[in-house]
VMD Tcl script that draws the C-alpha trace (Angstrom):
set ca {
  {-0.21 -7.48 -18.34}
  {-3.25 -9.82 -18.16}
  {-5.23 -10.06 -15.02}
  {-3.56 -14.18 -14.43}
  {0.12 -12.41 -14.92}
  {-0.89 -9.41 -12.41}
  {-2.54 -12.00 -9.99}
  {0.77 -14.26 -10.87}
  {3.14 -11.48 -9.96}
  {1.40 -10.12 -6.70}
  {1.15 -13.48 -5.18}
  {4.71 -14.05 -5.65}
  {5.66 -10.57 -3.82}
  {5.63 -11.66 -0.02}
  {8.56 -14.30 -0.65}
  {10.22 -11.89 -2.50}
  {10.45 -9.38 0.45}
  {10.19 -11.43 3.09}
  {13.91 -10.77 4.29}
  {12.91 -7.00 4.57}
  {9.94 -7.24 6.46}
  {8.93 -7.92 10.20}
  {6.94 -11.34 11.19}
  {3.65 -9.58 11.20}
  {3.69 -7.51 8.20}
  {4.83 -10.40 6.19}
  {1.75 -12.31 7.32}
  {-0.39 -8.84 6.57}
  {1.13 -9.00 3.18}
  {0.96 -12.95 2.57}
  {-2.79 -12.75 3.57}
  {-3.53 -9.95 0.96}
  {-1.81 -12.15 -1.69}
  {-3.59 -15.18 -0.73}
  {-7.57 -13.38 -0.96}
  {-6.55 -11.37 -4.13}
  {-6.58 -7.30 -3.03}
  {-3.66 -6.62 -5.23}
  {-3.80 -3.00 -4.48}
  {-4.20 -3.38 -0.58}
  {-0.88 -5.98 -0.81}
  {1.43 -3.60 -2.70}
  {-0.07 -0.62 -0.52}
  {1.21 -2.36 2.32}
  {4.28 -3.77 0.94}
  {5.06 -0.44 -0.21}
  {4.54 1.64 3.36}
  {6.64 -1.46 4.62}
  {9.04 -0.75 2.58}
  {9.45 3.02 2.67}
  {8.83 3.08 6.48}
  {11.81 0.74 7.82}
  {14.01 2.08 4.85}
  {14.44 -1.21 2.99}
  {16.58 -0.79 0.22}
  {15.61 -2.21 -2.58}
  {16.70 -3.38 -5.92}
  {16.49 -1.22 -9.79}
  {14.72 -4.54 -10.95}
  {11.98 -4.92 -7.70}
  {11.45 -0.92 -8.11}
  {10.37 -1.86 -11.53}
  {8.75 -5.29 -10.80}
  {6.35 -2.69 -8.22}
  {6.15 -0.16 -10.69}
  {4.48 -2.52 -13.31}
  {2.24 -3.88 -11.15}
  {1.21 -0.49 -9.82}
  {0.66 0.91 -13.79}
  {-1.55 -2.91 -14.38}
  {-4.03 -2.05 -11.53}
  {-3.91 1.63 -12.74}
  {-2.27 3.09 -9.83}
  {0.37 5.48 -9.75}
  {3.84 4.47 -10.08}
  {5.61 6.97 -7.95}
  {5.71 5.15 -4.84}
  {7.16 2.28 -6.68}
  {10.00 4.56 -8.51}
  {10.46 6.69 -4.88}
  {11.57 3.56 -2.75}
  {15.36 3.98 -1.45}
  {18.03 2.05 -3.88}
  {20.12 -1.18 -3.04}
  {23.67 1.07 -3.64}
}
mol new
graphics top color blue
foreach p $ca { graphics top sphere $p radius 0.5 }
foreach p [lrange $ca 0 end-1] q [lrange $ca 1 end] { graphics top cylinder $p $q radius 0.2 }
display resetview
């Protein structure tokens, strides 16, 4: 993945989630997006995430996980986040 596809990607995140997190950490995660810290977004979106228990999707795990391996971060918090079923 090409540094315009990561930075493609990560910006799109916050809509993608947005049902799953609260008012504030949505912002937190929008304004992350918005000034490029990839890593401090998906950090974020990830303790989101794991902390109210979102479930989420095979195809987001993976979406996370591939953004994770492009800023050469491990995947496992990506691959550990509770399913949709």
């Amino acid at each position: 993945m090409d540094e315009y596809e990561l930075a493609r990607r990560a910006y799109a995140l916050p809509g993608r989630f947005a049902d799953r997190l609260d008012p504030g950490a949505l912002a937190d995660v929008r304004e992350y997006a918005q000034v490029g810290e990839w890593a401090e977004e998906v950090d974020l979106l990830l303790a989101c995430l794991r902390g109210g228990r979102r479930p989420v999707s095979a195809a987001e795990r993976a979406e996370l996980a591939a953004l994770l391996e492009a800023m050469g971060m491990p995947t496992e918090p990506a691959e550990e986040l509770d399913g949709d079923g």
